[in-house]
C-alpha positions as CSV (number, residue, x, y, z in Angstrom):
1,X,0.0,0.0,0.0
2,X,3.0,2.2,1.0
3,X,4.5,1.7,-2.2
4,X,1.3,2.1,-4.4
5,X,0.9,5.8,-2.7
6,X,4.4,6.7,-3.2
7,X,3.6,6.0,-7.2
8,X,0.0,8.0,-6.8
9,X,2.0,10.7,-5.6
10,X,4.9,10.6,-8.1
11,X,2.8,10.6,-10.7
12,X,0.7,13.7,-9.4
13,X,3.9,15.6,-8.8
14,X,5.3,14.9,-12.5
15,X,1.7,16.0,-13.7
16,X,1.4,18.9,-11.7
17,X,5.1,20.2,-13.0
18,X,3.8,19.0,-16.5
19,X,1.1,21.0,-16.3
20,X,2.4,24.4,-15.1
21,X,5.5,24.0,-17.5
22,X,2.8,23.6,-20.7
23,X,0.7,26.6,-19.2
24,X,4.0,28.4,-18.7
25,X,5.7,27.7,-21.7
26,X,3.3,29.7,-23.9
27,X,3.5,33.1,-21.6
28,X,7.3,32.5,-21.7
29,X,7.9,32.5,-25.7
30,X,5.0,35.3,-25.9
31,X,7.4,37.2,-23.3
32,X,10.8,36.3,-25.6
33,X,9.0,37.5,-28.6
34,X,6.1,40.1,-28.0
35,X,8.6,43.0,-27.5
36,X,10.4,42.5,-30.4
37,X,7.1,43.5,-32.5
38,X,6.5,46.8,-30.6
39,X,9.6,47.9,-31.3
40,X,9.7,47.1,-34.4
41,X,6.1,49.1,-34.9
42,X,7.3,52.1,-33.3
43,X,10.1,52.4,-35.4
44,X,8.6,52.0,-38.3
45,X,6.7,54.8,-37.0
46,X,9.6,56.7,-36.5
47,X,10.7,55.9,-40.0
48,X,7.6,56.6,-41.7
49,X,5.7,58.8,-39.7
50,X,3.0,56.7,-40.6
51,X,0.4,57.1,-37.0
52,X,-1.2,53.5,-37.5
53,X,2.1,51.8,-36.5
54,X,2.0,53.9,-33.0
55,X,-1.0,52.6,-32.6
56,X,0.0,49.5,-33.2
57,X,3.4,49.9,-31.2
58,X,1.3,51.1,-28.0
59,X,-1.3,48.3,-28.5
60,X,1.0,45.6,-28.6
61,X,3.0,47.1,-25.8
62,X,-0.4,46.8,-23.7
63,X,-0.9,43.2,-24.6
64,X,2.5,42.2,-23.8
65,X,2.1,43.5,-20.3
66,X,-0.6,41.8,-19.7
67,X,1.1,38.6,-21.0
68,X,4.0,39.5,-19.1
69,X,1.9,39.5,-15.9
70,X,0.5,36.2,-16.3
71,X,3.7,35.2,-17.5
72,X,5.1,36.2,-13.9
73,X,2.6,34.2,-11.9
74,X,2.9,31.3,-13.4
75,X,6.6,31.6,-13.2
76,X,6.8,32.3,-9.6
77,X,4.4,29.1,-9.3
78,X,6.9,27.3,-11.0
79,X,9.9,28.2,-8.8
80,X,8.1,27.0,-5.8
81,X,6.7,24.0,-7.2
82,X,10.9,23.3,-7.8
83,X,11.9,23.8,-4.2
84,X,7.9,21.8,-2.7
85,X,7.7,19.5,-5.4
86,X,11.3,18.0,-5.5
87,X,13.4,19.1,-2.6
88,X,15.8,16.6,-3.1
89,X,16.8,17.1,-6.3
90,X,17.1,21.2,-5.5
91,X,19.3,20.0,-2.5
92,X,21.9,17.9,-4.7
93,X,21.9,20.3,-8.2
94,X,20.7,24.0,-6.7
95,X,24.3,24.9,-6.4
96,X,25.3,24.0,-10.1
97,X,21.6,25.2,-11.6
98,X,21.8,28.2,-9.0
99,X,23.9,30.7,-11.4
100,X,21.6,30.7,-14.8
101,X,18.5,30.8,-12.8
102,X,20.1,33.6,-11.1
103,X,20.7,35.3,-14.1
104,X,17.3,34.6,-15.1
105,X,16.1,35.9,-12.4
106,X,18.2,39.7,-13.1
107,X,16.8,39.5,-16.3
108,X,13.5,39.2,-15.7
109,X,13.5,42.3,-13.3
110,X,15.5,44.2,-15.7
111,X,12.5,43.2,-18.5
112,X,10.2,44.4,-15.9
113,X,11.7,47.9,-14.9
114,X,12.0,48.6,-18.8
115,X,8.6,47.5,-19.8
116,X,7.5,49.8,-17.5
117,X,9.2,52.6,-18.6
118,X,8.3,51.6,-22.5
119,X,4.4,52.1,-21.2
120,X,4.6,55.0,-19.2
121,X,7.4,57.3,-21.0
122,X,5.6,58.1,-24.4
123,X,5.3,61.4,-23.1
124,X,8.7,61.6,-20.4
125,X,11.1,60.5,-22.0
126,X,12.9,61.0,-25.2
127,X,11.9,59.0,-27.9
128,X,14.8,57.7,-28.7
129,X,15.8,56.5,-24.9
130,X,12.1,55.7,-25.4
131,X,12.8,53.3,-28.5
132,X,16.0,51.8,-26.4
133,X,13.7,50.7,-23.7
134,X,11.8,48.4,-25.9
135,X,14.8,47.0,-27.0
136,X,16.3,46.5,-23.3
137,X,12.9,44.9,-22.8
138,X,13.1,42.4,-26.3
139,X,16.6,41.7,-25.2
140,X,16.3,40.6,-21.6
141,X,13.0,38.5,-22.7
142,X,15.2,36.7,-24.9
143,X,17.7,36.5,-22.0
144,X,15.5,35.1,-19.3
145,X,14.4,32.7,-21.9
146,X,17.7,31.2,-22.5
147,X,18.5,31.4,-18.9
148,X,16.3,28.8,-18.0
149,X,16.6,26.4,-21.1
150,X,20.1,26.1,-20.2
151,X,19.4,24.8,-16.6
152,X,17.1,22.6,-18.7
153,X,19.7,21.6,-21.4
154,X,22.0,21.1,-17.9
155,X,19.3,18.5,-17.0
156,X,19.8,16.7,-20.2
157,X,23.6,16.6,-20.4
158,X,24.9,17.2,-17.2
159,X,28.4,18.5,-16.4
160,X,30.4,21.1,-14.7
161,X,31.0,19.2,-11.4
162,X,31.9,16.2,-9.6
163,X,30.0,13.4,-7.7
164,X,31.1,11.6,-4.3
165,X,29.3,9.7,-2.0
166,X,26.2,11.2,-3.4
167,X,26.9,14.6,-2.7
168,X,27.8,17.5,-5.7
169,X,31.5,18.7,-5.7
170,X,34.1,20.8,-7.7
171,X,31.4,22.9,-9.0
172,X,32.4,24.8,-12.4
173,X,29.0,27.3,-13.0
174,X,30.5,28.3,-16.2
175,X,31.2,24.8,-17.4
176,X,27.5,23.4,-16.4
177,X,26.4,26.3,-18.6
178,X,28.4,25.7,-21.0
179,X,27.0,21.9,-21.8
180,X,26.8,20.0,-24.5
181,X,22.9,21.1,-25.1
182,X,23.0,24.6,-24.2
183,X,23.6,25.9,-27.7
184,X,21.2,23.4,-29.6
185,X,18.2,23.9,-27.0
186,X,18.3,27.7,-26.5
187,X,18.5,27.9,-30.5
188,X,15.8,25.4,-31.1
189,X,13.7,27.1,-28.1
190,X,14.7,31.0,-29.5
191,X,13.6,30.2,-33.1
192,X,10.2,28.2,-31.5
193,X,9.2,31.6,-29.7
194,X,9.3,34.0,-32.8
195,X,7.7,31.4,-34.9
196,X,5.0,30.9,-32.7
197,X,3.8,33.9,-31.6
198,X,4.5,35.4,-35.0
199,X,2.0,33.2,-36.2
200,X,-0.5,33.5,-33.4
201,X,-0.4,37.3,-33.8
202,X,-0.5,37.1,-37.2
203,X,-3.5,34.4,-37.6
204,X,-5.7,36.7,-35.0
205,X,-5.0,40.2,-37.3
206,X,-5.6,37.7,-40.4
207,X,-8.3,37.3,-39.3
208,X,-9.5,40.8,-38.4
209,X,-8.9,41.2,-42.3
210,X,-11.3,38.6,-43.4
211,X,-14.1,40.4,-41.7
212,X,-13.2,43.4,-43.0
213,X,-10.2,44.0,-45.7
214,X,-10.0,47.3,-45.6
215,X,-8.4,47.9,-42.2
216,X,-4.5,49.6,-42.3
217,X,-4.2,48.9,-39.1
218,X,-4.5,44.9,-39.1
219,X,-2.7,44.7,-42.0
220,X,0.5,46.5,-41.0
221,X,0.2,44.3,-38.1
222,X,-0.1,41.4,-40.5
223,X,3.2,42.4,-42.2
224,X,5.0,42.7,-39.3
225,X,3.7,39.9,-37.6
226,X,4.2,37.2,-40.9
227,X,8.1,38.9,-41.5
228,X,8.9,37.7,-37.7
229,X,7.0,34.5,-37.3
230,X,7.3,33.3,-41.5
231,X,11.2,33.5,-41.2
232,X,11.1,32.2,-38.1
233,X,9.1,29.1,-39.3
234,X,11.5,28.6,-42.4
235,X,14.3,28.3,-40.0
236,X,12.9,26.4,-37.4
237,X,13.4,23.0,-39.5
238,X,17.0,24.0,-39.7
239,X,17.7,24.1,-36.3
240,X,15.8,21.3,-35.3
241,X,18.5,19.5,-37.4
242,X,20.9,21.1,-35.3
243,X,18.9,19.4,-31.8
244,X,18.5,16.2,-33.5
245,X,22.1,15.7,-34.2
246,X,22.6,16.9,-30.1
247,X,20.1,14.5,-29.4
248,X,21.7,11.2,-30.9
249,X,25.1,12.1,-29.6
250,X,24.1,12.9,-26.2
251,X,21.4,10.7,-25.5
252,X,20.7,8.1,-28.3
253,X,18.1,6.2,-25.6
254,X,15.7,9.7,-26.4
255,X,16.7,9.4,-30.1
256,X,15.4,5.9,-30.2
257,X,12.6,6.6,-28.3
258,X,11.4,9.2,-30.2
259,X,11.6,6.9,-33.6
260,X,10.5,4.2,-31.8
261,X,14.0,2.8,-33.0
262,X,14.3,-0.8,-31.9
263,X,17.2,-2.4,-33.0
264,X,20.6,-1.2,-33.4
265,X,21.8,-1.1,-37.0
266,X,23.8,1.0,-39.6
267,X,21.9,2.9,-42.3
268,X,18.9,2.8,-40.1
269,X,15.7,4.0,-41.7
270,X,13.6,6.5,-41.3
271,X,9.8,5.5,-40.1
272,X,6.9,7.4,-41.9
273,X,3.1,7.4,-41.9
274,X,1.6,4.8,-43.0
275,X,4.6,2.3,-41.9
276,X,6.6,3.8,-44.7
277,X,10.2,3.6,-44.5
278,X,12.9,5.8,-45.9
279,X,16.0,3.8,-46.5
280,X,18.9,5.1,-44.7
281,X,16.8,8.3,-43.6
282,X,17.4,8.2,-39.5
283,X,21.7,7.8,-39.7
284,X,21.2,10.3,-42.6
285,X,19.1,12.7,-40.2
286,X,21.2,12.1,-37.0
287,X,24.6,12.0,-38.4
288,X,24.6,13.2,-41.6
289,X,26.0,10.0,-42.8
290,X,24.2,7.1,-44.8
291,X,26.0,4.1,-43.3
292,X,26.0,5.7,-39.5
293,X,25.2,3.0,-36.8
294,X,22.1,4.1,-34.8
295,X,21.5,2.8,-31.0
296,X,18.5,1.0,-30.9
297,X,16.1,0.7,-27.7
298,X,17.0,-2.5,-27.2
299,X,20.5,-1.9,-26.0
300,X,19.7,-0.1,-22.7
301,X,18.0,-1.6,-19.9
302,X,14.8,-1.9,-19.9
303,X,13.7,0.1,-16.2
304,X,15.6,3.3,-18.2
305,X,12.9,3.5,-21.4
306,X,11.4,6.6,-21.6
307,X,7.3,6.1,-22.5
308,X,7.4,5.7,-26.2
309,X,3.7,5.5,-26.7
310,X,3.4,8.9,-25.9
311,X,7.5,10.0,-26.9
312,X,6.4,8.8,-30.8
313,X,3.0,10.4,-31.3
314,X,4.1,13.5,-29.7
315,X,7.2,13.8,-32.2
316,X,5.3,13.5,-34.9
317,X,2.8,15.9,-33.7
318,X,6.1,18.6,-33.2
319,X,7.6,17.7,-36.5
320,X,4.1,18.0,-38.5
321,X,3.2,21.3,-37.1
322,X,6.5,22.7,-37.9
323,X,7.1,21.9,-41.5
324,X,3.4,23.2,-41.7
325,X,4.0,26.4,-40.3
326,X,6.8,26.8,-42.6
327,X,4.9,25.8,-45.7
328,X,3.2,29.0,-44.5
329,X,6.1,31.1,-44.1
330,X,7.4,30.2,-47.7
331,X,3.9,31.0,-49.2
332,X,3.9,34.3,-47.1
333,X,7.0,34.8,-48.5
334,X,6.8,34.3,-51.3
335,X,3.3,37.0,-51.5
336,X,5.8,39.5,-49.8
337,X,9.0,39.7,-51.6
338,X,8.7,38.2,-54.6
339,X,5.5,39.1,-55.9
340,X,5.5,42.3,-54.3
341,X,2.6,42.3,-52.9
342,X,1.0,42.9,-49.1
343,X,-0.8,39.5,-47.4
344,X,-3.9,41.1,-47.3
345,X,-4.3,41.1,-51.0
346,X,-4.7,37.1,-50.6
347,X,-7.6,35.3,-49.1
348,X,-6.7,32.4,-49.7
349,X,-3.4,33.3,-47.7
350,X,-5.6,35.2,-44.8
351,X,-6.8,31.6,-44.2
352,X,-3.7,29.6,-44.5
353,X,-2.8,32.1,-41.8
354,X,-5.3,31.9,-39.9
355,X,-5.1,28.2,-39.7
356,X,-1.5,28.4,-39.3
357,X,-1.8,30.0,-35.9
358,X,-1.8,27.5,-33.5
359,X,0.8,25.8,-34.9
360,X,3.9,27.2,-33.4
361,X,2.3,26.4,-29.8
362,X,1.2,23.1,-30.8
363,X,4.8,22.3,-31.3
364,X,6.1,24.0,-28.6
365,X,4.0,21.9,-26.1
366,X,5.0,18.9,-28.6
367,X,8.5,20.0,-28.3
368,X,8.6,20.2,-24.3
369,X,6.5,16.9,-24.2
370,X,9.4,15.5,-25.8
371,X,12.3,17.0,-24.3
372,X,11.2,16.0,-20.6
373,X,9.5,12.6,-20.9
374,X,12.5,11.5,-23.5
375,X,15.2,12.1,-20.2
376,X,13.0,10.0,-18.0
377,X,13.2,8.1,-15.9
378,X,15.6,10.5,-15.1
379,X,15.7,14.1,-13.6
380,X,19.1,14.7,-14.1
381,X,20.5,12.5,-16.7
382,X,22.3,9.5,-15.6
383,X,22.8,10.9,-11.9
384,X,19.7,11.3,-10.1
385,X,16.4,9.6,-11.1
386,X,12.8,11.3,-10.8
387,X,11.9,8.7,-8.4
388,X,14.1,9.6,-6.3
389,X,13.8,13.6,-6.4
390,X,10.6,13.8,-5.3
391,X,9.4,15.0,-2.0
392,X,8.4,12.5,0.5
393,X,4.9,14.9,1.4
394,X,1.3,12.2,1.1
395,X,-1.2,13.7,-0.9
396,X,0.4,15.3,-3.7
397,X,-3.3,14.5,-6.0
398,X,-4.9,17.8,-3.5
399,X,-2.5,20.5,-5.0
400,X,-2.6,19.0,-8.6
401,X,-6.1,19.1,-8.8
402,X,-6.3,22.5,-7.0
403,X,-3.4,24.3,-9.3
404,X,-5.3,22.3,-12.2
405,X,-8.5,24.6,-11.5
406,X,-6.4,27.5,-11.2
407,X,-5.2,27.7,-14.2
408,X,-7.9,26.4,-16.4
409,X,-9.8,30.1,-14.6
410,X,-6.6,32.0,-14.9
411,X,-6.5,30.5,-18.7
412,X,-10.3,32.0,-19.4
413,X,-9.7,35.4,-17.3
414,X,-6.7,35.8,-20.0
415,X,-8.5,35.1,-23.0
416,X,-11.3,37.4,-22.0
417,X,-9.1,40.2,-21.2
418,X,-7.1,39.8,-24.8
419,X,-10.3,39.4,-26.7
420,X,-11.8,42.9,-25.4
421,X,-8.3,44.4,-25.9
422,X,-8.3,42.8,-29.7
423,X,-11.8,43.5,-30.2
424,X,-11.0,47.7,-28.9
425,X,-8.8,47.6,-31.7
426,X,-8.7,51.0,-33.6
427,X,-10.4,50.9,-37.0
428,X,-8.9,54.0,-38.3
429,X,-5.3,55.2,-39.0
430,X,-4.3,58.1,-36.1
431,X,-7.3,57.2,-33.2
432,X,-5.0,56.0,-30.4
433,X,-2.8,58.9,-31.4
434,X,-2.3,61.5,-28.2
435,X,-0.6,64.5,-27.3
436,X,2.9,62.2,-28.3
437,X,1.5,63.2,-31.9
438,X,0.0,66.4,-31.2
């Protein structure tokens, strides 16, 4: 009985991580990305004079505070869910993770303090220490972002320090940051943010323009939004070439896994839908080499399988979504530069968009449904297993069902308050315009 409740309670701890990560996740790439857009509208508006992109800069700056807010609670939620939720493992690896979420933690105030001043200084400040705000506030976004994937990417590959009896030693900070799946994460993860909440801002004024075309407003936003998010998208295949190679040198088990790889052979093909195989296609995709030998499932112990049921389906989910979105990009690209013309002057395209703007998050949540059930059973990679890390507090279902209804009413207080800002969207060039103009 002991040893069923300890399960019970393992497995509501890992949910109610699971859970707050996936909420979090979304308000964290919105926060990476959001700010890059606002600045990018006001200075266009600088550029152009043109008064619909400060409306647009001070109506995106509005919804990224109120993302950022949400953003912060669920965050803070998070940080004490590390320290209740799995004490042990905060006791053996808080000095080593200790520095980036440190710096994570500088960044985010420094995000804050300059997000406030981008809202309040239209009128106090000078608009070009007004215009370096925004950026202080994109870049430390992007910075807090990559702060925490590398304690992640730490997680996955872990080094910087030395073990004895059980206890951490000979701790290098810079080192541990430094591992082997810093660089391949935080690119993967940095590319994933602008992609998705390009297309999700671009699908929603998409949208707008389907109900009515005429609107300069939506349609600047459009532009701006489908530059970010459509490159974005184009790239994101690249550099999830870049993770898979990581991947299969760093931990083949999560390669195999994923494929639902088997047996270990060279020239190891590459499993489609349908049961469709492409000859030589997973050593051509892991290692850029047709006759590379890929591990196979089989050669690790059994006990230290991550779930594949779920690993497979969920990679294909990520990888589907993401050459989708970048179909998207291409043909949003190819509407923009090479025939010249805006996105609005396609319907066809409006819808693709609009369809296209889930898509990004759908592979985010893929993505991180991947990255954390593919190191399992472990919590730190061949040093500490989640079994182990948890806390040894009964009842662990009460707060996963409690933090469950939290957010499901935090999730539909959000969307209410974004769909009256979207809807109290200005419908004509100049009407948010205020004394900054006159």
């Amino acid at each position: 009985m002991e040893l069923g409740s300890s399960m019970s309670d393992l497995l509501a701890a890992r949910s109610q991580m699971g859970m707050s990560l996936a909420f979090h996740i979304i308000f964290a790439a919105i926060g990476m990305a959001m700010p890059v857009f606002m600045v990018l509208a006001e200075w266009r508006w600088k550029k152009s004079g043109d008064a619909v992109y400060l409306d647009l800069a001070k109506r995106w700056a509005k919804g990224t505070a109120i993302l950022f807010a949400v953003g912060a609670v669920s965050g803070t939620v998070l940080s004490f869910e590390l320290g209740l939720l799995w004490p042990r493992f905060m006791a053996w690896a808080g000095a080593i993770i200790g520095m980036p979420f440190s710096l994570e933690g500088f960044a985010f105030f420094l995000e804050a303090i300059f997000l406030g001043i981008y809202l309040y200084g239209w009128k106090r400040v000078a608009p070009g220490v007004h215009l370096f705000a925004g950026i202080v506030v994109a870049l430390s976004g992007a910075a807090s972002g990559i702060f925490v994937t590398i304690a992640n990417a730490w997680m996955n590959t872990p080094v910087g320090f030395a073990s004895a009896n059980g206890r951490v030693m000979e701790v290098e900070p810079l080192a541990a940051m430094l591992n082997p799946a810093a660089f391949s994460e935080c690119l993967h993860m940095m590319v994933a943010a602008y992609a998705a909440t390009g297309l999700a801002v671009a699908g929603i004024h998409a949208l707008m323009l389907l109900r009515r075309r005429n609107q300069p407003f939506h349609s600047r936003a459009l532009g701006i939004a489908l530059r970010v998010g459509g490159i974005a998208s184009i790239l994101q295949p690249f550099t999830g070439d870049v993770i898979a190679r990581a991947v299969a040198r760093n931990q083949p088990l999560k390669l195999a896994a994923f494929e639902a790889h088997y047996q270990t052979r060279a020239a190891a093909p590459l499993q489609v839908v349908g049961g469709l195989e492409i000859p030589a296609g997973l050593s051509l995709l892991a290692f850029h080499s047709r006759d590379a030998v890929v591990e196979g499932l089989e050669d690790f112990p059994r006990d230290q399988w991550p779930a594949v049921h779920i690993l497979r389906p969920a990679f294909g989910i990520m990888v589907t979504a993401g050459f989708l979105a970048a179909a998207v990009g291409c043909w949003a690209g190819i509407q923009l530069w090479w025939r010249h013309k805006p996105p609005a002057a396609s319907r066809r395209l409006l819808w693709a968009v609009v369809c296209a703007a889930p898509l990004g998050f759908i592979a985010i949540e893929a993505g991180w449904t991947i990255t954390e059930l593919g190191r399992q059973p472990w919590i730190v990679y061949g040093f500490m297993r989640t079994a182990d890390a948890v806390t040894p507090m009964p009842g662990l279902g009460v707060p996963f069902i409690g933090f469950t209804l939290l957010y499901l009413l935090l999730a539909t207080v959000v969307a209410w308050v974004l769909s009256r800002h979207i809807a109290d969207t200005p419908r004509e060039a100049g009407e948010e315009v205020d004394a900054v103009l006159r």
